[in-house]
N, C-alpha and C positions, 0 to 999 in steps of 0.2 A: 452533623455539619461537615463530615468529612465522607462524602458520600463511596470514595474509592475503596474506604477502609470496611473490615470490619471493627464491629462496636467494641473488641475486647483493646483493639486499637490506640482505643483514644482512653479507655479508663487506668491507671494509678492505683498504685499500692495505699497511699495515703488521700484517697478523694474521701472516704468518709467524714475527715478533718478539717475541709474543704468548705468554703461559703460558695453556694451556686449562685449561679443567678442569670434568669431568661429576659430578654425583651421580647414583647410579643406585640403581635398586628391584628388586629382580632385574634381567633382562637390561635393562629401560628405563630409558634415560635420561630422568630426570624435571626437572633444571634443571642451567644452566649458567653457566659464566662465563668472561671472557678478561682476564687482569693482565698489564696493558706496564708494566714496570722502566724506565727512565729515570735511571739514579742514586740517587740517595736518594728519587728524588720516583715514583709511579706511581699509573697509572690503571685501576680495574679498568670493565670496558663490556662489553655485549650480556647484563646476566646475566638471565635468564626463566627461569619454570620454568612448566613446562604448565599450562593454567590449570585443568583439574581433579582437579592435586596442589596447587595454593595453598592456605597456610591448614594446613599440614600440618608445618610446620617444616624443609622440604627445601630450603628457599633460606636459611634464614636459617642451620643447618649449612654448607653452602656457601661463604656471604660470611664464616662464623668461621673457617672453614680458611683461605680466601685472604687473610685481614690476618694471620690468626699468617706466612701463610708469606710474605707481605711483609713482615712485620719481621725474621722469618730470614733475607730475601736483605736485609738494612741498610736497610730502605725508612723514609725518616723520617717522608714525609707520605704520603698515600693521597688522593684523591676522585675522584667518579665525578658524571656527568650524571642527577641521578635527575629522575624523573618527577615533576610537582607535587604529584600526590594522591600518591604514595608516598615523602614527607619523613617523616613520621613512623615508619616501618620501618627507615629510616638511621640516623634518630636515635636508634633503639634500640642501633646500636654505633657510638655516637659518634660519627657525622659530623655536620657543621654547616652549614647553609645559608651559600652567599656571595651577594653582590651580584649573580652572574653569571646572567643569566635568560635562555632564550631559547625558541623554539618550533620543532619540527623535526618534519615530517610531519604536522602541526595536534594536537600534542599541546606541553603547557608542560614546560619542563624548567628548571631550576633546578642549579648544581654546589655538591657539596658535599664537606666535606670534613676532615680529621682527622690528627692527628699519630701517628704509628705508637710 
């Protein structure tokens, strides 16, 4: 999903620990997402969806599946690192910008985050 990259790019020291999870369109996979449990507390990271399904409603199904099913595993808070220009898509379910800003790969990011 991050087609500039290569693949060692986007993988994590701790993805094994990790809930995947694909939406797909028939056989393609059209966005995705990874949710680390930690307790009551968890982060979901790397979600993209290809950039010519965006706009389609395919990611924003996605991230409603994975907060129901973080609060099914007892998850009480949720946030994730979103992107600057893409606060207001979060904030569509609820997450809330924190103080926490930073920049990573020359892109802004911003954590946010919400009560389960």
């Amino acid at each position: 999903m991050r087609p500039t990259e290569e693949f060692d790019y986007i993988k994590l020291p701790d993805d094994d620990e990790g809930l995947h999870y694909g939406l797909f369109d028939g056989g393609e996979l059209v966005s995705g997402v990874s949710l680390f449990v930690q307790g009551k507390e968890a982060q979901f990271r790397k979600f993209a969806t290809l950039t010519e399904r965006q706009n389609c409603g395919y990611g924003s199904r996605l991230l409603t599946h994975v907060l129901k099913e973080a609060k099914r595993r007892g998850v009480k808070q949720i946030y994730c690192n979103a992107r600057v220009n893409k606060v207001s898509f979060y904030e569509k379910f609820g997450l809330s910008k924190t103080d926490v800003v930073f920049n990573k790969g020359g892109k802004d990011y911003v954590v946010m985050e919400r009560s389960c």
